[in-house]
N, C-alpha and C positions, 0 to 999 in steps of 0.2 A: 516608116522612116521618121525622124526626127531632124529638125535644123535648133542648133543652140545660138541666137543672136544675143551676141558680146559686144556692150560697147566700149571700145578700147580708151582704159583708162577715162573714166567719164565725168567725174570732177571737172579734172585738169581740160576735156573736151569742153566741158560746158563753158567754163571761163574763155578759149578760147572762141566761142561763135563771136562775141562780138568783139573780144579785144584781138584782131588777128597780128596784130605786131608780137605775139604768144607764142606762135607759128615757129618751131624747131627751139626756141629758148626752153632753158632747164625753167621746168615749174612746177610749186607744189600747192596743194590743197590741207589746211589746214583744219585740225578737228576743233570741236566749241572751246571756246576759250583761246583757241591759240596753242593749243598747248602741244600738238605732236602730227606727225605726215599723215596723211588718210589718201592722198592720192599722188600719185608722181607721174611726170612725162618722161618717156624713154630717155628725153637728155637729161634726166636729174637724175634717171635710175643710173645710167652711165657714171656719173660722179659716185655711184655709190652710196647711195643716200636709200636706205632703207624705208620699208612699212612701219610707222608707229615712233620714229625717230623723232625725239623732244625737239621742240624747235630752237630750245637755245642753244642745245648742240652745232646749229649748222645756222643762226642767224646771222652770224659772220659772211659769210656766202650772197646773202641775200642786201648787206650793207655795203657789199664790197657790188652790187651790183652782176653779181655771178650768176643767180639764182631769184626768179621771181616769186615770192609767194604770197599764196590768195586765202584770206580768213575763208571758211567753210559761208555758203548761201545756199541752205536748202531747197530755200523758196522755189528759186530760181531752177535746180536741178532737177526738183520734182515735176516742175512744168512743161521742162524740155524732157525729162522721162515720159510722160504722159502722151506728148508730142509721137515720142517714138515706136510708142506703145500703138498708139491709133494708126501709125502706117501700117504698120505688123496686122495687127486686127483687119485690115483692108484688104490684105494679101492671100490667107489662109482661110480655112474654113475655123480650126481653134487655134489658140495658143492659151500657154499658161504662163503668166508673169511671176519670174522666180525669184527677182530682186529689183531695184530700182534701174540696173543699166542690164540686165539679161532675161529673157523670155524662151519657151521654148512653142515648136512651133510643130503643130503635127502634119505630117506631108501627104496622111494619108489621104487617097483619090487622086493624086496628082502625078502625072505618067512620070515614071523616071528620067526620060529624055528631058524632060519640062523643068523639072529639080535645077538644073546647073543656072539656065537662062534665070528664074523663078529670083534665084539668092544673088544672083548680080545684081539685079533690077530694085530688089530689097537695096542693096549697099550704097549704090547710088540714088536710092531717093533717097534714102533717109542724110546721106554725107548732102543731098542738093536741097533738100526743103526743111531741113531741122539743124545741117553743120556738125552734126556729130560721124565720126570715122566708127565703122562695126563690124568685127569681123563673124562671119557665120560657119559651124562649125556640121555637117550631116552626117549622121550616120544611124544604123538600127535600133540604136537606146542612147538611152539619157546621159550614163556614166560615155558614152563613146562618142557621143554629139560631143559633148564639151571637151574631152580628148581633142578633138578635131577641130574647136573650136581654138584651142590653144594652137596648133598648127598655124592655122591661120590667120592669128593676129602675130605670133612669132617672124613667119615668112613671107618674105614679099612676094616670092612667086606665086604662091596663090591667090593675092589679090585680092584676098581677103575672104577666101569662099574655100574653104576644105572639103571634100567630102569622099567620104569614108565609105565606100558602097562595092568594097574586093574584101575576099578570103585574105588576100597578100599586103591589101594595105593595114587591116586590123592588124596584123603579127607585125609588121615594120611598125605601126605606130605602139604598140603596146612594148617594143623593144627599143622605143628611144625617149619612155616616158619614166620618170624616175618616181618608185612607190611612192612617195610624200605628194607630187602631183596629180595621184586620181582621188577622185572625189568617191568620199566613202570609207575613202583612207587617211590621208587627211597626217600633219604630222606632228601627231599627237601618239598613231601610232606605227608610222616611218618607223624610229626606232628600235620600235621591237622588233620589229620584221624586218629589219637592215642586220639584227644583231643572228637574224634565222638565215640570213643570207638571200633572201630577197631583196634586190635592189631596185628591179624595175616593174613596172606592172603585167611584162612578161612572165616572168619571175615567179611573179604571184600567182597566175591563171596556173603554170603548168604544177602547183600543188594540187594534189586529190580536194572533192568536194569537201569530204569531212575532215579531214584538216584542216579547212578552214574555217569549216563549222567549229570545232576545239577552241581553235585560237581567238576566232573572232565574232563568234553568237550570228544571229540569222542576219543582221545588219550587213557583215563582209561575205554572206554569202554570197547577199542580192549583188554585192558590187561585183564580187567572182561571176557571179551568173551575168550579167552584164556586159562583160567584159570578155564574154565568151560571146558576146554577139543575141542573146535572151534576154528580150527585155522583161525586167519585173519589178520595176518602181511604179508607185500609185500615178497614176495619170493627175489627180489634185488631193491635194491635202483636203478631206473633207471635212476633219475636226475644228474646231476652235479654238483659238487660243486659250490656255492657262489662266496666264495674266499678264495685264498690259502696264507698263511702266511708263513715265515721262517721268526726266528730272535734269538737273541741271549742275555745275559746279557755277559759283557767281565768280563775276571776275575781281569784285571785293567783298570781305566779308561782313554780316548784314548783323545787325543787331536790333532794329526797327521792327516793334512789331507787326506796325500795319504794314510796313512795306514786304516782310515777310506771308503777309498774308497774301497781297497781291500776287507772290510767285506761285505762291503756294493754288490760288486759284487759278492760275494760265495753266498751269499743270495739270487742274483735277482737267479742265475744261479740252485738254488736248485727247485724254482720258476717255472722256464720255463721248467723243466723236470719233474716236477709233472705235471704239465699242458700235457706235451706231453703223460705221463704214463696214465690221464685220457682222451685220445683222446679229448681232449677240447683246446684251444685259448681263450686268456683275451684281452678286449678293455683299462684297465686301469694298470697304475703301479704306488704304493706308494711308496714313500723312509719314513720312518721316525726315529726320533732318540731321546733319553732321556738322559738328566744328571744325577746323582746320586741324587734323591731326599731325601735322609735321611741324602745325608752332607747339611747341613743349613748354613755351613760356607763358601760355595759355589756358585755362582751363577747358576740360574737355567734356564733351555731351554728346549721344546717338541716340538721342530718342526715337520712339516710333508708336503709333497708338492706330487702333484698326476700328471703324464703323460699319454695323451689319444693317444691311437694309432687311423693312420687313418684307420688302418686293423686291425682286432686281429691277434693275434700272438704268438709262442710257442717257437721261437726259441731264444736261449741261446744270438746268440748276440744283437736281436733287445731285450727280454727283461732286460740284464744287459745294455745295451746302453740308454732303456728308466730309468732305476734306478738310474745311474749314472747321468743325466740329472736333474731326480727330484732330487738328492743328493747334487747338485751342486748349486742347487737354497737357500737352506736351510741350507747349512753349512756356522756357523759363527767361527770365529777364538775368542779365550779366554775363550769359554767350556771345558768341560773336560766332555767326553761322555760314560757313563755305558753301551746302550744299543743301538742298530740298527736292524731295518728289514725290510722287501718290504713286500710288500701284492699288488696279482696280484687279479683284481674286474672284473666287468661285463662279467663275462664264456660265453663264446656260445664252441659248436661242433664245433670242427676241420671240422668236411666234413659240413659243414653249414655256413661256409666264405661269407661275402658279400665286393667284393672287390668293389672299386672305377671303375667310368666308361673308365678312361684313367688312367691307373694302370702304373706310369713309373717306378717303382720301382719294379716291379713284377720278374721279372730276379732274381734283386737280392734275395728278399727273398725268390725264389724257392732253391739256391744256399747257402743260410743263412739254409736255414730247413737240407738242404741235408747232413750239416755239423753237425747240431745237431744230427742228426740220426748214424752217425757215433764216434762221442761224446756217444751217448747211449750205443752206442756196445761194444767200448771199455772201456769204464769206469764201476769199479763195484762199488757197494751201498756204499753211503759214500767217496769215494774218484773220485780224479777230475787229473787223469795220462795224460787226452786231455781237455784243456782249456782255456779261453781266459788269455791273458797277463794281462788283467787288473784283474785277479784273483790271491787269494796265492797260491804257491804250497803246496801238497801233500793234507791230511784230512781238509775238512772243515769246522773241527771243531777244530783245533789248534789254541790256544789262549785261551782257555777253560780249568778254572783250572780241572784239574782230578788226582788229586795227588795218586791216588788209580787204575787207570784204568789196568785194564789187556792187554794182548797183541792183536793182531787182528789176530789170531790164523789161520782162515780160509779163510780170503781177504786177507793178505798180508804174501807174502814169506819173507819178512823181521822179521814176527814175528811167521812163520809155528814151530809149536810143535818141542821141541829136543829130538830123543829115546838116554840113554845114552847106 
């Protein structure tokens, strides 16, 4: 068995731990820059106020004091994720972290009669020693945990704990779920399959296998087969990333070169630490950069220029050194630039280096990495206290309109909670 732990709406949770006057007020979570909804509280979904919905559309709302909204504070999100992630860890023997506010949870060894009390016990610590509401969803696979995990933040009768462990509840739940809602499906391609006459993810089960094989490649099999109660998704993603992007829209546009460089290296340096948190090393570093395309009374520029290392590499200074490199190739003077990011390409494993045969540079970046790893220790999520010079100080994400943002209550002692 499987439990899907979902924290309900977790933006908008996070803002409320400390600000509890939040408590039933419509509120929304703001994406960088300000620019559109990324999270909502049941009372602002009530008003109708959609996912991704520009914020000028509904500032109005929020001047009229209708509608509370909060610039995006990752910092801060990631911490209290972290927070929830560790109770979870405490509870099970694994689990696998599938996004920043959901984990799944494996039940196996744990008697069935135990399962019910097990996910209460979970709801309530984590709503009493972290303040975030989570609803938990259980059942034989993955696609039918989160099924059930929706149940249960939907309805209050169950308290927040679903679970799906009957012949009779899978066919009620798979008949009051609408195709666009299971995962796997996704609605993208809802409408084809609405136009086949499938509407719900019953619907969908009672087609033959290879029909669905036709329509939908081995991907809608596995959700078919799922959803028939056979579990067959990978336990962990064992591969590695592709490639890892950081970048940014600025909240004005930037024509300085230095001070473009500065972004340009918070970027590479967010880069090489994701690289390192995924025990991987990149062969390539992109710079690239955008003008404002929607001034027309502007001249316009997308440059993009790539560096190939002759080693992969993870550490902060070779890859802001390769960024700043590509940056250097591809900055003109008399732009005026919205946007910059790196994106680090061709991933190998860290312990799967194939160095040059006369390696003279090897010293140093034994001596490059040892620094990063100390950079790792000291710095928490979000901000950069040990850094290269050729970075800004403090958040690297300053420069970022957040005209709403809350404090970083739990990373920084500058903004630790005041008892009066």
């Amino acid at each position: 068995m499987y439990a899907l732990v979902d924290c309900n709406n977790f933006f908008v949770s996070c803002e409320r731990v400390f600000r509890p006057e939040l408590e039933g007020r419509p509120v929304v979570v703001l994406s960088n820059n300000d620019g559109c909804v990324v999270s909502r509280s049941n009372e602002s979904k009530a008003m109708g106020i959609k996912m991704g919905t520009p914020f000028y559309q509904i500032r109005h709302f929020a001047d009229k004091g209708r509608l509370f909204a909060c610039s995006s504070n990752y910092a801060l999100y990631g911490d209290l994720s972290a927070r929830v992630m560790s109770i979870l860890a405490d509870a099970v023997p694994k689990i696998e972290i599938y996004s920043i506010d959901e984990a799944y949870l494996h039940l196996d060894g744990i008697r069935p009669d135990d399962i019910p009390g097990l996910c209460r016990d979970i709801v309530a610590k984590v709503r009493r020693w972290v303040g975030v509401p989570v609803s938990i969803g259980v059942a034989p696979t993955k696609t039918l945990a989160k099924m059930a995990s929706h149940f249960a933040k939907k309805y209050k009768g169950y308290r927040g704990v679903c679970i799906m462990d009957s012949e009779q509840k899978r066919c009620k739940a798979l008949e009051l779920t609408d195709i666009a809602d299971v995962w796997g499906v996704g609605r993208r391609n809802a409408p084809k399959l609405a136009a086949m006459g499938i509407k719900t993810a019953a619907d969908f089960v009672a087609r033959p296998k290879e029909w669905v094989r036709k329509h939908m490649n081995l991907p809608g099999v596995r959700t078919w087969e799922e959803l028939q109660g056979r579990a067959c998704l990978e336990e962990d993603r064992t591969d590695h990333r592709k490639s890892i992007c950081t970048s940014r829209s600025f909240a004005d546009m930037i024509d300085d070169c230095s001070e473009l460089e500065l972004r340009v290296s918070d970027f590479a340096a967010v880069c090489a630490s994701k690289l390192r948190e995924d025990g991987t090393a990149a062969y390539d570093v992109t710079t690239f950069m955008y003008t404002n395309r929607f001034r027309e009374d502007l001249d316009q520029y997308f440059p993009s220029a790539t560096v190939r290392l002759e080693v992969p590499a993870n550490s902060t200074p070779e890859i802001v050194g390769a960024a700043l490199k590509a940056f250097r190739t591809i900055f003109r003077e008399g732009y005026k630039y919205k946007k910059a990011g790196v994106i680090v390409s061709c991933i190998v494993s860290s312990d799967a280096i194939q160095t040059a045969l006369f390696d003279f540079d090897e010293a140093l970046r034994r001596k490059q990495d040892r620094l990063s790893q100390v950079m790792d220790a000291v710095n928490t999520p979000g901000t950069s206290l040990l850094r290269l010079a050729t970075q800004r100080p403090g958040h690297y994400a300053d420069g970022i309109r957040s005209e709403y943002r809350s404090p970083l209550y739990t990373t920084s002692l500058d903004d630790i909670i005041k008892v009066h």
